[in-house]
C-alpha positions as a Python dict, from the first residue, in 0.01 Angstrom:
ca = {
    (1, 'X'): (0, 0, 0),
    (2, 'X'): (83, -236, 303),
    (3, 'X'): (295, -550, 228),
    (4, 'X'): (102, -893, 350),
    (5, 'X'): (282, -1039, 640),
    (6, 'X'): (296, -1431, 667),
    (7, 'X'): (442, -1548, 947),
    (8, 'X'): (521, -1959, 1009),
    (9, 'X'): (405, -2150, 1319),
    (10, 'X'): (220, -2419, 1412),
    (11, 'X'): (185, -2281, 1759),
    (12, 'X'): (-156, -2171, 1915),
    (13, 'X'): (-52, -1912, 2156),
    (14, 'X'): (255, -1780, 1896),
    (15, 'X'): (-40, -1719, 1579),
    (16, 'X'): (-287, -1572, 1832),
    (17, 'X'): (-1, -1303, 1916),
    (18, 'X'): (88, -1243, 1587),
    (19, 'X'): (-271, -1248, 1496),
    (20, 'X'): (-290, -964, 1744),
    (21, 'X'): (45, -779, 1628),
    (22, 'X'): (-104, -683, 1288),
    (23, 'X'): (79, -1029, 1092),
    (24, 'X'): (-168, -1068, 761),
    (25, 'X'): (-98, -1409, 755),
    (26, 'X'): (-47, -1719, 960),
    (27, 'X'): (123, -1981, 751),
    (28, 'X'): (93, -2394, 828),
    (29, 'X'): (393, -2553, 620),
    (30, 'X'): (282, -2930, 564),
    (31, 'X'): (493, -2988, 322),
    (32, 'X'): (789, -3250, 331),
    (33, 'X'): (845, -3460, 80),
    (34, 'X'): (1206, -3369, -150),
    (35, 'X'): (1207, -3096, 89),
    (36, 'X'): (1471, -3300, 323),
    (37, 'X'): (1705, -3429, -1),
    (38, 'X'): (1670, -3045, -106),
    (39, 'X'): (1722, -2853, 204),
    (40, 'X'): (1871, -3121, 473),
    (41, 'X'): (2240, -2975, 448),
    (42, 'X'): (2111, -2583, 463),
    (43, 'X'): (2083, -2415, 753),
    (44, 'X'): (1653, -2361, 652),
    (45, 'X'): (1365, -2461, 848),
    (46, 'X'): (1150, -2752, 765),
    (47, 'X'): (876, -2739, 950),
    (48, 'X'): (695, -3102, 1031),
    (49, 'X'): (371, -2933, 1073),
    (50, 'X'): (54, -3180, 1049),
    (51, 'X'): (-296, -3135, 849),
    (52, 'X'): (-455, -3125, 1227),
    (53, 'X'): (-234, -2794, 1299),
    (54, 'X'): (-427, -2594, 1029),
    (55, 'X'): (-774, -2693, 1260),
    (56, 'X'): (-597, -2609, 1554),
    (57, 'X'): (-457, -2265, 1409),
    (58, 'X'): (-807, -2190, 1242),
    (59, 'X'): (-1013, -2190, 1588),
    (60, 'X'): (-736, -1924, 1728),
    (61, 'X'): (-719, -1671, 1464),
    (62, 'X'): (-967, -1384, 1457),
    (63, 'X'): (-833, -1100, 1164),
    (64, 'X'): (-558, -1261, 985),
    (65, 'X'): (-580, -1504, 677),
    (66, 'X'): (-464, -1876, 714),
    (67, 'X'): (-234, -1986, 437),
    (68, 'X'): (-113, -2390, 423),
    (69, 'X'): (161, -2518, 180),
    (70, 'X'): (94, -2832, 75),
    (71, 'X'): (343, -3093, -53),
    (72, 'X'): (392, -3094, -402),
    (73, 'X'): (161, -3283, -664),
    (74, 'X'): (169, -3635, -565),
    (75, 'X'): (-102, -3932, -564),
    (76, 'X'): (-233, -3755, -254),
    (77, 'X'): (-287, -3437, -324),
    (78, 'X'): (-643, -3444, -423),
    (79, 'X'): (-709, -3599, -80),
    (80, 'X'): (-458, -3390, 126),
    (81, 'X'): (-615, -3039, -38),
    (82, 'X'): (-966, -3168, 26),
    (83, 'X'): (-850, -3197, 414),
    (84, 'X'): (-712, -2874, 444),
    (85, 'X'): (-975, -2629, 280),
    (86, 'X'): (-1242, -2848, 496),
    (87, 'X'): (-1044, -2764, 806),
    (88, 'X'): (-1064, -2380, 716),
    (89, 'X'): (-762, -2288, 474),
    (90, 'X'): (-816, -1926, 293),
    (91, 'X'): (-508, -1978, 91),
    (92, 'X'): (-369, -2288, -66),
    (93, 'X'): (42, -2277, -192),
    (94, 'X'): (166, -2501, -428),
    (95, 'X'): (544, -2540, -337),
    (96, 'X'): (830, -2705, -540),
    (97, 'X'): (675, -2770, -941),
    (98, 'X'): (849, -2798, -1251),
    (99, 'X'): (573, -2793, -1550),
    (100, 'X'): (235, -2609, -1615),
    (101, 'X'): (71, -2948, -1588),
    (102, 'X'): (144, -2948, -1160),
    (103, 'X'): (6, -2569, -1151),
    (104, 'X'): (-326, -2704, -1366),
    (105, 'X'): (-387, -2941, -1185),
    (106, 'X'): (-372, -2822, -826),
    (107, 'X'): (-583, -2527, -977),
    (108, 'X'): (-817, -2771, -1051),
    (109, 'X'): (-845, -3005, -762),
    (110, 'X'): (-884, -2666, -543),
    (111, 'X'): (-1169, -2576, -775),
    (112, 'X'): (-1220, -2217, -659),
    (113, 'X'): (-1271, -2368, -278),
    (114, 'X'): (-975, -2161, -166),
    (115, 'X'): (-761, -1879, -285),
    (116, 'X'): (-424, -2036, -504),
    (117, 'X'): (-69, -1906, -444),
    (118, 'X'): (212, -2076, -606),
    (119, 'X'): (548, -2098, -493),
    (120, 'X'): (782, -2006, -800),
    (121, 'X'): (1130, -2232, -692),
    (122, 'X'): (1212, -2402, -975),
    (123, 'X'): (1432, -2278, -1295),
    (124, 'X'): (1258, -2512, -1499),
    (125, 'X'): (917, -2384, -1357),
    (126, 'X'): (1068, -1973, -1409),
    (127, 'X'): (1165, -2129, -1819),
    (128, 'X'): (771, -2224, -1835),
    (129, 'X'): (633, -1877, -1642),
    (130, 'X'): (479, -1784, -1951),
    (131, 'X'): (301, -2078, -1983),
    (132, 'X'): (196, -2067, -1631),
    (133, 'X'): (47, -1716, -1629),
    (134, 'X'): (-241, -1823, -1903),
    (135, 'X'): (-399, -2066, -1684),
    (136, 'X'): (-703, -1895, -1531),
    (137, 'X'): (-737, -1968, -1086),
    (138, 'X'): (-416, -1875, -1017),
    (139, 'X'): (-466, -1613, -743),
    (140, 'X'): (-103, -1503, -616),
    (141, 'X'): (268, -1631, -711),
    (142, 'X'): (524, -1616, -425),
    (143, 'X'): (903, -1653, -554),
    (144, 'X'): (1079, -1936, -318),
    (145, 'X'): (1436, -1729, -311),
    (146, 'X'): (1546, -2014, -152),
    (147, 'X'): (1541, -2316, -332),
    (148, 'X'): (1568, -2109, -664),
    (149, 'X'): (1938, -1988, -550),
    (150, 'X'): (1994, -2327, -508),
    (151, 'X'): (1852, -2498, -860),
    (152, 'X'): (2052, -2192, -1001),
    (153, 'X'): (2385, -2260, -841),
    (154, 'X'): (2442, -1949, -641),
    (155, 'X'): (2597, -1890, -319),
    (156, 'X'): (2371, -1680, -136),
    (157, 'X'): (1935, -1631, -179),
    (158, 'X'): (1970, -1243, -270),
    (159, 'X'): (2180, -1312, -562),
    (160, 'X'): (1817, -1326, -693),
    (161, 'X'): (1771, -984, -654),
    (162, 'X'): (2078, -838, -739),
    (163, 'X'): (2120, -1003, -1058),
    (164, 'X'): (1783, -907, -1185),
    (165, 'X'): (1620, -1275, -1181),
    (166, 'X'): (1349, -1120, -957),
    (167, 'X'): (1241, -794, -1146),
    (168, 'X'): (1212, -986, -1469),
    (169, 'X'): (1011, -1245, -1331),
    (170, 'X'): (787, -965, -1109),
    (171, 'X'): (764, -786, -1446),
    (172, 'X'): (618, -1042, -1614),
    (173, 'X'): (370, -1171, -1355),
    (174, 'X'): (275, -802, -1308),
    (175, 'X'): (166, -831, -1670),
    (176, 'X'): (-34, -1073, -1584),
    (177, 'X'): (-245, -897, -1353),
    (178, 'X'): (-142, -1166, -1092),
    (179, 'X'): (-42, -1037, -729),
    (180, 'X'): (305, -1170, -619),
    (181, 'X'): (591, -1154, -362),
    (182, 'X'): (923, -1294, -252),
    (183, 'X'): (1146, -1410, 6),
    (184, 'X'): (1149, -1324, 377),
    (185, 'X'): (1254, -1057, 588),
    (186, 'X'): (1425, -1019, 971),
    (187, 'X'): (1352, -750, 1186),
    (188, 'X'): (1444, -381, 1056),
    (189, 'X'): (1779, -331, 1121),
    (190, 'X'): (1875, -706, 1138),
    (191, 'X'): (1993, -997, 899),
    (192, 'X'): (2291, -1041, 701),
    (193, 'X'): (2175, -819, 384),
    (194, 'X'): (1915, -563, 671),
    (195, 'X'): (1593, -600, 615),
    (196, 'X'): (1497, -240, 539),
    (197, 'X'): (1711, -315, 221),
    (198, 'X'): (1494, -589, 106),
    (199, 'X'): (1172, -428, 216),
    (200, 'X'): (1241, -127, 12),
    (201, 'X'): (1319, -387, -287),
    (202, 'X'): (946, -515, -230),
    (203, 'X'): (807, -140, -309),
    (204, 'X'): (1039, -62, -603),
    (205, 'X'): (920, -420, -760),
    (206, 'X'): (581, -380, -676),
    (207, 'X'): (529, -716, -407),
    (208, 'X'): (241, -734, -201),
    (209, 'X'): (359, -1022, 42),
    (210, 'X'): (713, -1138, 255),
    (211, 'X'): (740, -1375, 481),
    (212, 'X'): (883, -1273, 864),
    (213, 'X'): (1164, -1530, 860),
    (214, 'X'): (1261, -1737, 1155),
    (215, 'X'): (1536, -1519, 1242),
    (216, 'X'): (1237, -1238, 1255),
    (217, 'X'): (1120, -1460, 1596),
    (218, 'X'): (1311, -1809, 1645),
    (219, 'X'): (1036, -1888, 1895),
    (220, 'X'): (1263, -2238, 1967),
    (221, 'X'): (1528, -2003, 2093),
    (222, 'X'): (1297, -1740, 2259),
    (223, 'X'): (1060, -1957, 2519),
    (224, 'X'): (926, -1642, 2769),
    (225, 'X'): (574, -1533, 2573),
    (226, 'X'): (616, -1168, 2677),
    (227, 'X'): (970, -1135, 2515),
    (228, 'X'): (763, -1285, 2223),
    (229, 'X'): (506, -1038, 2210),
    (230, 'X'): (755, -743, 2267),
    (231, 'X'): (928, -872, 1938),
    (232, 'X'): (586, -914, 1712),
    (233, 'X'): (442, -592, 1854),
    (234, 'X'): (777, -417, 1803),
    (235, 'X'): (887, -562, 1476),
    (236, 'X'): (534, -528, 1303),
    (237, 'X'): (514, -153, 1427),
    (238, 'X'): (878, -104, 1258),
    (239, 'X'): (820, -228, 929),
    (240, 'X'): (509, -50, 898),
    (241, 'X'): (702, 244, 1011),
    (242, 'X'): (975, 184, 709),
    (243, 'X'): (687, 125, 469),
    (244, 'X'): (566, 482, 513),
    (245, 'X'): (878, 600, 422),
    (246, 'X'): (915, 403, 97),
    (247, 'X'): (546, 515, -40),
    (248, 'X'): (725, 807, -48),
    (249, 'X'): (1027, 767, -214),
    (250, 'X'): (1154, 845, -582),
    (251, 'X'): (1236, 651, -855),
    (252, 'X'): (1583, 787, -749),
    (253, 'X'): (1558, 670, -391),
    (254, 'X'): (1467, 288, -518),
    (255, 'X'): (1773, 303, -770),
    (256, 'X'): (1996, 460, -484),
    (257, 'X'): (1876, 128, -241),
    (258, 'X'): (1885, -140, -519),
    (259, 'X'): (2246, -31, -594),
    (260, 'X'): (2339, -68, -205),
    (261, 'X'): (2194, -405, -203),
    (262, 'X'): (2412, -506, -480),
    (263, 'X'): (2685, -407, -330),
    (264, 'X'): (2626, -547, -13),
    (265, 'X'): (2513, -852, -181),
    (266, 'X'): (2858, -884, -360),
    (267, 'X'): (3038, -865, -26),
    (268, 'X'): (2834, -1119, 135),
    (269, 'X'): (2909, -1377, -177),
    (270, 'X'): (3241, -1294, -150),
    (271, 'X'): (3261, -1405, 242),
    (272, 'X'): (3070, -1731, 101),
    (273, 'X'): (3314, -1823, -128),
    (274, 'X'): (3656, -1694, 83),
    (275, 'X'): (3448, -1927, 400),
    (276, 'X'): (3436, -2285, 80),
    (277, 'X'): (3765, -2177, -3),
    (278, 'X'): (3920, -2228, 346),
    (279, 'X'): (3723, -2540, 407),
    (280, 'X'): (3852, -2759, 127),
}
């Protein structure tokens, strides 16, 4: 098994190198509306990529898949998914819904034209999962860690894992039949909880998709396009690396890593809270 990689840019030179470094997935992000009142005081990227970025990206990508989030259902949406899937979209994401009513009917205004993820962010949406799961078009679920540790009131995204909100949720959508993933992931060997941590989470739980997170390649920090295509090259090769390693682990291995990422989890929260605490 080999995790999907999705990777976020808007940029024509950065998706044809991580087209080349072995990235499954280049990944458009139109959406913006809520996403500023949600999101505006985080340190999180929001992307103000346009509909004319997923023709752009289309022309440039040879072997990987082209994934666009959308905003959520609105008056436009009908028009704004009928845009993107005639500009070349494989995947479709539905980001940020609440009810089983949103998930129908973006299912049905995509009309099998394009492959459906949704974006699982929501506790009221994770309270209705059941629900969810029965309606038929419904090709992939991603879990937003993001804005779910927020509607949830934790401190830090990982909580999510280490608490078990993840597994049950994975559990059940595995039921289903339906593939699904979570999160993101920095380099191996970087990040506040490391990434092989997380990425050995995604093969206990049985995910088939992460996204490479800005901090994987903060291409507004990094401007020289060979340091950028060391880094892809590089940090595609490593992962793979670690993912040979973990199709051959133990059900004793994945216990020994998920108990290490609770208790670096726990010592992260606690650096949140000691970090409020001395700001009030």
């Amino acid at each position: 098994m080999s995790i999907k990689l999705m990777y976020i840019t808007n940029r024509e030179d950065v998706a044809c190198i991580a087209d080349e470094c072995g990235v499954d997935r280049i990944f458009i992000d139109l959406e913006i509306l809520g996403k500023e009142e949600r999101q505006g005081y985080l340190d999180t990227v929001i992307s103000y990529h346009t509909i004319e970025d997923v023709g752009k990206i289309r022309k440039v990508i040879k072997n990987a898949e082209l994934l666009v989030r959308t905003n959520p259902i609105n008056n436009n949406s009908s028009e704004e998914l009928d845009k993107i899937i005639n500009l070349g979209a494989d995947i479709v994401m539905l980001p940020f819904f609440r009810t089983k009513y949103e998930v129908q009917k973006f299912v049905d205004i995509v009309n099998g034209r394009a492959k459906v993820c949704i974006l699982l962010e929501t506790p009221e949406a994770v309270d209705v999962l059941d629900d969810i799961l029965t309606i038929k078009g419904i090709d992939e679920i991603h879990i937003g860690l993001n804005d779910l540790h927020i509607g949830y009131g934790l401190d830090f995204m990982f909580q999510l894992l280490s608490n078990g909100t993840v597994e049950k949720i994975c559990d059940k959508i595995k039921k289903a039949g339906i593939k699904y993933g979570f999160g993101g992931i920095s380099s191996i060997g970087e990040g506040e909880l490391p990434a092989e941590y997380i990425l050995c989470e995604h093969y206990r739980l049985g995910s088939s998709m992460v996204i490479l997170s800005r901090s994987f390649c903060d291409t507004k920090k990094i401007s020289d396009i060979n340091e950028i295509k060391k880094i892809f090259y590089n940090g595609v090769k490593e992962i793979r690396k670690k993912e040979l390693e973990f199709s051959k682990y133990t059900e004793k291995d994945f216990l020994n890593n998920k108990f290490i990422v609770s208790e670096k989890v726990e010592i992260i929260v606690d650096k949140i809270i000691e970090q409020k605490r001395n700001l009030v």
